[in-house]
Kinemage of the C-alpha trace (Angstrom):
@kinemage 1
@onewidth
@group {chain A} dominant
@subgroup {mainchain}
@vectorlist {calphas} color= white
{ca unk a 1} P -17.571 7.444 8.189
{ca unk a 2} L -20.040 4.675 7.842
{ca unk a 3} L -19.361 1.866 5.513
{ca unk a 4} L -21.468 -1.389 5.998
{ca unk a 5} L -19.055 -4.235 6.282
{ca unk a 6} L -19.374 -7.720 6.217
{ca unk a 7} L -18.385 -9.343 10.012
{ca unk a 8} L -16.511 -11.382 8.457
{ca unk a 9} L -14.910 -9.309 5.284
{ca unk a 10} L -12.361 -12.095 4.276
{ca unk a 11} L -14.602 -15.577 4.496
{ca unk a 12} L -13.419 -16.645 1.387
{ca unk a 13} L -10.316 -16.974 2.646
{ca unk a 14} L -10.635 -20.129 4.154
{ca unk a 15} L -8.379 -18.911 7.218
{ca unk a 16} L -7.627 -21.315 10.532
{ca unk a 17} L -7.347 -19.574 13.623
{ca unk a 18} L -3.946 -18.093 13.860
{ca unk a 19} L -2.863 -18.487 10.469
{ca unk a 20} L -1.746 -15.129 8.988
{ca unk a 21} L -3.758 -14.667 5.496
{ca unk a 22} L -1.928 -14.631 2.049
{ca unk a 23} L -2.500 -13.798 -1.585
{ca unk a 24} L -0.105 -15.101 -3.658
{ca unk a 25} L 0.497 -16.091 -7.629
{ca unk a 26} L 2.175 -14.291 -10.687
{ca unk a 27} L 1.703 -10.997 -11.638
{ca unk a 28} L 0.381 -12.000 -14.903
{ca unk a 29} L -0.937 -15.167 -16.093
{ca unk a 30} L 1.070 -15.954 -19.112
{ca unk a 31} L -0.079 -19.551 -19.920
{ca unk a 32} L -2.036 -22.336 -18.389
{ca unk a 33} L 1.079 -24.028 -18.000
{ca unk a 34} L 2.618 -21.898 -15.921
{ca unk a 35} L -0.260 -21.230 -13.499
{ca unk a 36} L -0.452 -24.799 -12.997
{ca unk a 37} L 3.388 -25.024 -12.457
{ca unk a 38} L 2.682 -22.015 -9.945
{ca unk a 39} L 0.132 -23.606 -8.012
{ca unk a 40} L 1.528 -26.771 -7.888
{ca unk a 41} L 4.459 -25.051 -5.918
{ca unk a 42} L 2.121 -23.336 -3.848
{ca unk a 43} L 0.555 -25.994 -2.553
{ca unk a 44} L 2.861 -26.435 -0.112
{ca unk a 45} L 2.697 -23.050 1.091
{ca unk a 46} L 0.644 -21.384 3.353
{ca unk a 47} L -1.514 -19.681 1.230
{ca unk a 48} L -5.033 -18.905 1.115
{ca unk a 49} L -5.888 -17.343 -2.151
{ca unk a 50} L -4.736 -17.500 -6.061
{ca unk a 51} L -3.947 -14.567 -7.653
{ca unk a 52} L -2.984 -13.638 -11.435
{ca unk a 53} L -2.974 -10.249 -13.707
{ca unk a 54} L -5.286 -11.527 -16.416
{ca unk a 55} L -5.673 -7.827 -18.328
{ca unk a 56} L -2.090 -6.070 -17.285
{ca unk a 57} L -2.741 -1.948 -17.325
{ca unk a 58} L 0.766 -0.924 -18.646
{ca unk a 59} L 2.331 2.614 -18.945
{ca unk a 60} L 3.936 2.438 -22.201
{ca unk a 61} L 2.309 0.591 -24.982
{ca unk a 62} L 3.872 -2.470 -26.310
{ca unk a 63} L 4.930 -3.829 -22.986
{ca unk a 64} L 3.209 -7.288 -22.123
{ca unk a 65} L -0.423 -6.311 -21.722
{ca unk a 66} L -1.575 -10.133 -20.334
{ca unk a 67} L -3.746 -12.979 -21.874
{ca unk a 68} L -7.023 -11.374 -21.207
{ca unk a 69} L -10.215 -13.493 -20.714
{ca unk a 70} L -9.251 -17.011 -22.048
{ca unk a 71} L -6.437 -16.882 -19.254
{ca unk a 72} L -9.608 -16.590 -16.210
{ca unk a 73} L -9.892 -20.510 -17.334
{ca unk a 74} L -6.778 -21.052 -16.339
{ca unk a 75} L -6.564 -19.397 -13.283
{ca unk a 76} L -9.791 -21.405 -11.959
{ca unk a 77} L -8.091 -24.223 -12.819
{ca unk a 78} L -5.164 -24.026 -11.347
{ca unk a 79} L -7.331 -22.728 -7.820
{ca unk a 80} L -9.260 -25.643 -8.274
{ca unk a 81} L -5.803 -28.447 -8.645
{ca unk a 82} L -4.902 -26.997 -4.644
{ca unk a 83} L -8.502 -25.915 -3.451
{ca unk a 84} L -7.628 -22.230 -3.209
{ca unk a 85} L -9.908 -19.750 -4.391
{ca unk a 86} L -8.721 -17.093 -6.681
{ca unk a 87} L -8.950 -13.769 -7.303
{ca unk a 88} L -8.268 -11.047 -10.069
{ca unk a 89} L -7.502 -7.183 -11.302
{ca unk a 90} L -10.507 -6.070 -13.108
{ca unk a 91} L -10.622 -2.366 -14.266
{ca unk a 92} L -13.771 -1.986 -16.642
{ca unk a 93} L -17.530 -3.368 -16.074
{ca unk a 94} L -16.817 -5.532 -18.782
{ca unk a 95} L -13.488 -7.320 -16.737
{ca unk a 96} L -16.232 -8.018 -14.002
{ca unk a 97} L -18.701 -9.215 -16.331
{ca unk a 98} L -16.585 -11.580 -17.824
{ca unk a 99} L -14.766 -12.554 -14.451
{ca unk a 100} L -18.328 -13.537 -12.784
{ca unk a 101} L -18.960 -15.461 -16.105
{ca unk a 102} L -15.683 -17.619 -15.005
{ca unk a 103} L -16.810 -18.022 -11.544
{ca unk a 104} L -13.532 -16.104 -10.151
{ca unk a 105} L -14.181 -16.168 -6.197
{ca unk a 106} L -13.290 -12.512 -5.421
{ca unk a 107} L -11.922 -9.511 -7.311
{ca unk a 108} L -9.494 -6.538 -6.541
{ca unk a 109} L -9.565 -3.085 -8.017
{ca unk a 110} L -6.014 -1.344 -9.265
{ca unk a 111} L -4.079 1.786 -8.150
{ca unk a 112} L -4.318 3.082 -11.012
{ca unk a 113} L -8.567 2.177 -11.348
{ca unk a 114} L -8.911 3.640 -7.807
{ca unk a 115} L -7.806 6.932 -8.998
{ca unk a 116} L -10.703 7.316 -11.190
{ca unk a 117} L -13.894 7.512 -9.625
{ca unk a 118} L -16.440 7.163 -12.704
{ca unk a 119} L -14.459 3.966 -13.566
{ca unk a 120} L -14.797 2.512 -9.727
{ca unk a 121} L -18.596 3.847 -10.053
{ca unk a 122} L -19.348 1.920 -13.394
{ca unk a 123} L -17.326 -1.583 -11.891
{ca unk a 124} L -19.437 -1.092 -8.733
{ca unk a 125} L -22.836 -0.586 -10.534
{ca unk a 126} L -21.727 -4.002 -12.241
{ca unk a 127} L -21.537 -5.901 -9.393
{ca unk a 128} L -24.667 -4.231 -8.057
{ca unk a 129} L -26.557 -7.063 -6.085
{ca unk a 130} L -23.605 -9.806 -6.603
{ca unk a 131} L -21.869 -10.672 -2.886
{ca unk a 132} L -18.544 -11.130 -3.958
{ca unk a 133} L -15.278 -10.072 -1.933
{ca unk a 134} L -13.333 -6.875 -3.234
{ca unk a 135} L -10.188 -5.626 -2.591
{ca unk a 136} L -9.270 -1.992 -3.094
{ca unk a 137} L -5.788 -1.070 -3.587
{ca unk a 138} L -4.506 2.566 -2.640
{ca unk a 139} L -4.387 5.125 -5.823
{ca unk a 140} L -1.266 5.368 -7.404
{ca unk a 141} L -1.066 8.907 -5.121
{ca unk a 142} L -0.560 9.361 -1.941
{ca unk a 143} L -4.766 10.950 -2.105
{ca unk a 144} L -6.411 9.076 1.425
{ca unk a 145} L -9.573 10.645 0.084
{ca unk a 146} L -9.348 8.681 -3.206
{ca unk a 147} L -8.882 5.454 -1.527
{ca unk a 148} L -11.613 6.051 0.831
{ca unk a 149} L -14.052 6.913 -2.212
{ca unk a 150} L -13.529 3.909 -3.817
{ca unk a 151} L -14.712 2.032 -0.851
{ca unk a 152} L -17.757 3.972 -0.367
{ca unk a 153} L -18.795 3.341 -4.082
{ca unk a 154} L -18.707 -0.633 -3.472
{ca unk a 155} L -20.222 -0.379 -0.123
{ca unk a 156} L -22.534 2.055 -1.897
{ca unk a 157} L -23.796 -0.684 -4.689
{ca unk a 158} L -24.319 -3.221 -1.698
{ca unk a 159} L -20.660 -4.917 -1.666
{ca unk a 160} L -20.029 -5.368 1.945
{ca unk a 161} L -16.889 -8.081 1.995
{ca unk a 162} L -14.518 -5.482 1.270
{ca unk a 163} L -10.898 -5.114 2.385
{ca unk a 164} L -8.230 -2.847 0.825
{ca unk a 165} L -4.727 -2.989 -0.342
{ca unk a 166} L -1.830 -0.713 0.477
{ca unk a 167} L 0.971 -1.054 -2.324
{ca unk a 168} L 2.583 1.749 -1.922
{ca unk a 169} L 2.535 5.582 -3.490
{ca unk a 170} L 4.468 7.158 -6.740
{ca unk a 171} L 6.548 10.070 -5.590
{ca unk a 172} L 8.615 12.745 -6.712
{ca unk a 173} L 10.960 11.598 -3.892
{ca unk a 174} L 12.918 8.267 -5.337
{ca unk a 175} L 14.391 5.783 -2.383
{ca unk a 176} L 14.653 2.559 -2.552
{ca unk a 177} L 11.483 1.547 -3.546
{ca unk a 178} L 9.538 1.014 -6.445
{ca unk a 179} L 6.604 3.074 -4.516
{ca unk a 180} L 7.014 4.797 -0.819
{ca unk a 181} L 4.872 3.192 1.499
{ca unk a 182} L 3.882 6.251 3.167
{ca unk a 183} L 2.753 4.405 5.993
{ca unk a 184} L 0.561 6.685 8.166
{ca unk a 185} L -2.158 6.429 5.414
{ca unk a 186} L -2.911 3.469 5.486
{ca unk a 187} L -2.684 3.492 9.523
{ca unk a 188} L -5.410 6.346 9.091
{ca unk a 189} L -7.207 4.861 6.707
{ca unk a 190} L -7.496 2.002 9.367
{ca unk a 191} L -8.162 4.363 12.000
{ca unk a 192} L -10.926 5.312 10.150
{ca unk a 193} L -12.239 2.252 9.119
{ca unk a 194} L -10.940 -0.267 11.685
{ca unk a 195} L -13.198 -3.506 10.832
{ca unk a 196} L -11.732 -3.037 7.396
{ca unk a 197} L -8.778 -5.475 6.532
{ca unk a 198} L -5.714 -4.112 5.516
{ca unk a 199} L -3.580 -6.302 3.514
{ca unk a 200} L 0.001 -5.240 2.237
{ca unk a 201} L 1.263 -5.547 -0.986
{ca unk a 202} L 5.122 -5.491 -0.623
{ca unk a 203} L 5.800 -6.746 -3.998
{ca unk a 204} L 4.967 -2.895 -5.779
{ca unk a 205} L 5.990 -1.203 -2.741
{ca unk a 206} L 9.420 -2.781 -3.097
{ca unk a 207} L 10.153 -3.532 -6.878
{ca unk a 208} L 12.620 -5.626 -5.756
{ca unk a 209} L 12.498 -9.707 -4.452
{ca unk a 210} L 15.443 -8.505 -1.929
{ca unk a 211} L 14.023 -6.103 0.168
{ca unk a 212} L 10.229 -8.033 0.267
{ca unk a 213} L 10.938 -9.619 3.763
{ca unk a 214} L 11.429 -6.255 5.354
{ca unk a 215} L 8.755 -4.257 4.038
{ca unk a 216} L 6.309 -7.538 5.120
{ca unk a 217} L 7.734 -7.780 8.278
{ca unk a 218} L 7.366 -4.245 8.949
{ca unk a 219} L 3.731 -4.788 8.387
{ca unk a 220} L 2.767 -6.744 10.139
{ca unk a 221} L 4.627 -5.142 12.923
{ca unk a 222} L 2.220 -2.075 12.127
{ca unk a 223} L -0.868 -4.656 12.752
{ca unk a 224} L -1.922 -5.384 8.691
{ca unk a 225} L -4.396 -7.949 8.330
{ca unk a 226} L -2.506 -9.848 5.586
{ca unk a 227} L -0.349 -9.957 2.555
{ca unk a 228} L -0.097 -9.998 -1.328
{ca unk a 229} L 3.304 -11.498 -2.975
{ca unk a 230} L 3.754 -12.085 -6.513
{ca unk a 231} L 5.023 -15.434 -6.786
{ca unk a 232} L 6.035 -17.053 -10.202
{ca unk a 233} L 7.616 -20.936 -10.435
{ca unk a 234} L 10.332 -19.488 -13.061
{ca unk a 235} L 10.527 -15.379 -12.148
{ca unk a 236} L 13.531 -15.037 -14.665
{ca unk a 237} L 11.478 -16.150 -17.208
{ca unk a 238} L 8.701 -13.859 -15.825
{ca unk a 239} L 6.873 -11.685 -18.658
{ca unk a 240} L 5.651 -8.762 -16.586
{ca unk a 241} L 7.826 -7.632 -13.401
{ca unk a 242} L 10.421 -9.957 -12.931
{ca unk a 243} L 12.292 -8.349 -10.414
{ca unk a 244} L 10.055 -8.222 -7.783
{ca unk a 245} L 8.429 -11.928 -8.170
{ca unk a 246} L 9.781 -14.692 -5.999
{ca unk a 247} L 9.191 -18.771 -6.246
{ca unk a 248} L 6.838 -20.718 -4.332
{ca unk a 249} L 9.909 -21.654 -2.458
{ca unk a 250} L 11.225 -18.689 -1.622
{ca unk a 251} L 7.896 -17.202 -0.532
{ca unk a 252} L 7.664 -20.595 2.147
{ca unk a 253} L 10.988 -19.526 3.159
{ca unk a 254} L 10.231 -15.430 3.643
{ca unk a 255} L 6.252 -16.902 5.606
{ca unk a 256} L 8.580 -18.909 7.556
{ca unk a 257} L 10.573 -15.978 8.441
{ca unk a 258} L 7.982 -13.430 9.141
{ca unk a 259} L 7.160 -12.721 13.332
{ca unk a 260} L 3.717 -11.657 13.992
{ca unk a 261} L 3.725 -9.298 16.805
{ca unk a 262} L 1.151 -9.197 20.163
{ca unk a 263} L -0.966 -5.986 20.125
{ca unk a 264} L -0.127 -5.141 23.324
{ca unk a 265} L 2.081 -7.012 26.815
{ca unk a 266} L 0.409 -6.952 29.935
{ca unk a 267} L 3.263 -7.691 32.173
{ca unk a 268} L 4.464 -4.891 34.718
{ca unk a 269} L 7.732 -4.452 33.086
{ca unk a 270} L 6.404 -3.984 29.402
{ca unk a 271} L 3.971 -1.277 30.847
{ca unk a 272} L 6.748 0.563 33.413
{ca unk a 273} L 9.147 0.771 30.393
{ca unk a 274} L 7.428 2.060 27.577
{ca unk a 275} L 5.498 4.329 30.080
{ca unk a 276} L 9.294 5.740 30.595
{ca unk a 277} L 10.060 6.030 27.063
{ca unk a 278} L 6.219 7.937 26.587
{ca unk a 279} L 7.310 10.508 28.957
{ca unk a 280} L 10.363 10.564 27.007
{ca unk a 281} L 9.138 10.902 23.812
{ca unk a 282} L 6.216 13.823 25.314
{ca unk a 283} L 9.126 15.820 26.386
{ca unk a 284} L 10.930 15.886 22.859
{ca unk a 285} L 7.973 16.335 21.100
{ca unk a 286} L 7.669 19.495 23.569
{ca unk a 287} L 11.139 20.791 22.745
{ca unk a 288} L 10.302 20.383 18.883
{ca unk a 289} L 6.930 22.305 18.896
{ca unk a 290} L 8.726 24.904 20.780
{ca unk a 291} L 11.831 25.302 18.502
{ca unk a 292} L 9.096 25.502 15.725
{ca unk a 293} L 7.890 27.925 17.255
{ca unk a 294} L 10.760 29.735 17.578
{ca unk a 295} L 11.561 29.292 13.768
{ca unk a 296} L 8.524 30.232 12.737
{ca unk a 297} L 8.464 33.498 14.935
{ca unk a 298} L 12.368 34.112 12.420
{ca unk a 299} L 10.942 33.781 9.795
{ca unk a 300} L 8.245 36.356 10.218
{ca unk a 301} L 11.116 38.636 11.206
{ca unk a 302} L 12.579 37.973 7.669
{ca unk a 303} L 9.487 38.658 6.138
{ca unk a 304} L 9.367 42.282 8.040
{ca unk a 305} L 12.890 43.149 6.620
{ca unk a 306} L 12.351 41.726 3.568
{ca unk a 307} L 9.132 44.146 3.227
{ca unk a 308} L 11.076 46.940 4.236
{ca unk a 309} L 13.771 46.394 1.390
{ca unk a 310} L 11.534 45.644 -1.307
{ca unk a 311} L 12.909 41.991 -1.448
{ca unk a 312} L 11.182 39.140 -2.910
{ca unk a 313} L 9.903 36.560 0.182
{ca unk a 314} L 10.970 33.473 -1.938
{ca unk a 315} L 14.379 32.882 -2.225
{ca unk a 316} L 15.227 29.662 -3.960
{ca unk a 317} L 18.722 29.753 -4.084
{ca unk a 318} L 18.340 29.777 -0.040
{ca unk a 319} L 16.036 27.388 0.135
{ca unk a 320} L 18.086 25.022 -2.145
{ca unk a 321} L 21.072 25.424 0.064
{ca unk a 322} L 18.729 24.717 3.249
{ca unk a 323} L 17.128 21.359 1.885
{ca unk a 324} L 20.758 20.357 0.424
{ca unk a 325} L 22.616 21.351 4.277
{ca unk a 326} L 19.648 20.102 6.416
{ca unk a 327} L 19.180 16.694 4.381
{ca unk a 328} L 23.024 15.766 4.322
{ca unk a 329} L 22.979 16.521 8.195
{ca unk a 330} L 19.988 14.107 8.711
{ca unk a 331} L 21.501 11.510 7.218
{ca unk a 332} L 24.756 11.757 9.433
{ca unk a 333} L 22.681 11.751 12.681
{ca unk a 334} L 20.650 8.530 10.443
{ca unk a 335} L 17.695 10.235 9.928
{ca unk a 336} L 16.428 9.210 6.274
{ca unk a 337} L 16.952 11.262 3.527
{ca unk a 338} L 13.879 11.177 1.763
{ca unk a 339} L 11.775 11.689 5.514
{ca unk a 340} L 14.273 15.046 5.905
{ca unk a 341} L 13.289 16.208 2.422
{ca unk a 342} L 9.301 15.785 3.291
{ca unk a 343} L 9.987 17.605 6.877
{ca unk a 344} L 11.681 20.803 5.267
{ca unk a 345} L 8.753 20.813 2.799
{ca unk a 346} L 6.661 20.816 5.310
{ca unk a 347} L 8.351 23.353 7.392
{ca unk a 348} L 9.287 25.621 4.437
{ca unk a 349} L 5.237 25.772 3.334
{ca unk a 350} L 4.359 26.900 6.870
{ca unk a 351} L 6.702 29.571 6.786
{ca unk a 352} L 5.895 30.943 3.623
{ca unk a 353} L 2.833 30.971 5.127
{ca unk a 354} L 3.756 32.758 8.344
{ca unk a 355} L 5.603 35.005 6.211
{ca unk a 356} L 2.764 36.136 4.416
{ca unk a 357} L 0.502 37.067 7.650
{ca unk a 358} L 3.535 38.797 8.694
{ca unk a 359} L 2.906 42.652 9.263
């Protein structure tokens, strides 16, 4: 795929060598007062951009829909009182029209805007010619091919700082989180794309202030680029996602806490050891195609009898008791629930599948 990219895609930041790159702010700017209360806590941080919901996309109506455009005032301002830029959620040509008015340094695109490409093609074709940074978060799907359209319409209309956001996918499966990370697409999306930037957004994958140091640690364990955390100076008090907002104090504590990992380890040891575990791991992976095999190979069987005694291929009372049986025994060898759920999915399509070529 070839998307022209900036060499240096995140400039604005204003990042020193080594320093791991940060977006942080409330999700919603709710007054000037308490960006500036916000900031002022941030400075201390080690931050590199400002960021606020200035028009809030809610689900249901009624529900604290943000300040609009007199708020993009106050969110310069308070960039300007610690020297950060700052950066918002636009989601109509109008939003970018009015955000370019208030000089805002860089802008990022929504889930739920990246899921609708005439939408991402009229907010490209209004910044058509302007160099500004975006960021494009993941749609609210787990759709790689969505996300990867989006960025082809900005690099498309001449917008080559780009960088995108991973926060996380809305599932029928309900864990812990707010949204499952889904990790491998974003890993492909990178594989795809590797000069791209890949920030995390552990805020809306989590939902929850608790479980935010794990899901950014594990990021940056996978190699992200940066991070997004919603940070408010009174979350309580917080008009739009409360829950998952932290202080300015809290987030110094969680940077503080966070371990960036080498790439690689070139001593002998490192390479003898995981070059064990490899050969380990190649001659599972063996046994498991194999047994897959093998159950495949069953279940074309059933399909023979089945056809023989008129019987009906799907049977969802079986299948029930399969996913039920095979997702409690996960769990007791610690295999995740919600990843033993996906895998019989998976496996049940293909042999439905097999089933039907059966003769």
């Amino acid at each position: 795929m070839d998307i022209a990219l900036s060499r240096d895609p995140l400039s604005a930041w204003r990042i020193r060598p080594g320093e791991l790159p940060v977006i942080a702010g409330p999700c919603s700017a709710e007054s000037r007062d308490q960006l500036m209360r916000t900031a002022s806590g941030l400075a201390a941080c080690k931050i590199h951009v400002l960021r606020a919901g200035i028009w809030k996309p809610r689900t249901r109506p009624g529900a604290f829909e943000g300040m609009g455009t007199q708020a993009l005032a106050w969110l310069k301002d308070a960039g300007r009182s610690i020297g950060k830029p700052v950066t918002v959620e636009v989601a109509s040509a109008e939003h970018v029209r009015d955000a370019l008015e208030h000089e805002i340094d860089m802008l990022w695109i929504g889930a739920r805007t990246t899921a609708n490409p005439i939408v991402v093609t009229s907010i490209a074709e209004a910044l058509r010619g302007v160099d500004i940074p975006v960021m494009v978060k993941n749609p609210i799907n787990p759709d790689i091919g969505l996300w990867l359209g989006a960025l082809e319409r900005f690099a498309n209309a001449g917008i080559c700082r780009l960088a995108a956001i991973h926060r996380g996918f809305s599932t029928e499966n309900t864990g812990k989180y707010r949204n499952e990370p889904i990790w491998r697409i974003p890993l492909e999306l990178k594989r795809r794309l590797p000069a791209l930037p890949l920030i995390c957004d552990p805020s809306h994958i989590t939902g929850s202030a608790d479980l935010l140091l794990a899901v950014a640690q594990n990021a940056l364990d996978l190699l992200f680029d940066g991070l997004m955390i919603e940070t408010h100076c009174d979350p309580s008090a917080a008009l739009s996602d409360a829950q998952q907002q932290i202080t300015p104090a809290q987030l110094s504590a969680l940077l503080g806490r966070l371990a960036r990992r080498d790439p690689s380890n070139g001593s002998d040891e490192y390479r003898a050891q995981v070059s064990s575990l490899r050969h380990e791991l190649d001659e599972i992976d063996d046994s498991l195609i194999r047994l897959l095999a093998s159950r495949m190979a069953t279940a074309r069987k059933i399909a023979r009898v089945q056809k023989r005694n008129n019987v009906a291929m799907y049977q969802p009372d079986r299948w029930k008791e399969t996913l039920r049986n095979r997702s409690r025994e996960g769990e007791e060898q610690g295999l995740d629930r919600t990843f033993m759920m996906q895998l019989y999915e998976l496996i049940h399509e293909e042999a439905l599948r097999q089933k039907e070529d059966a003769k």
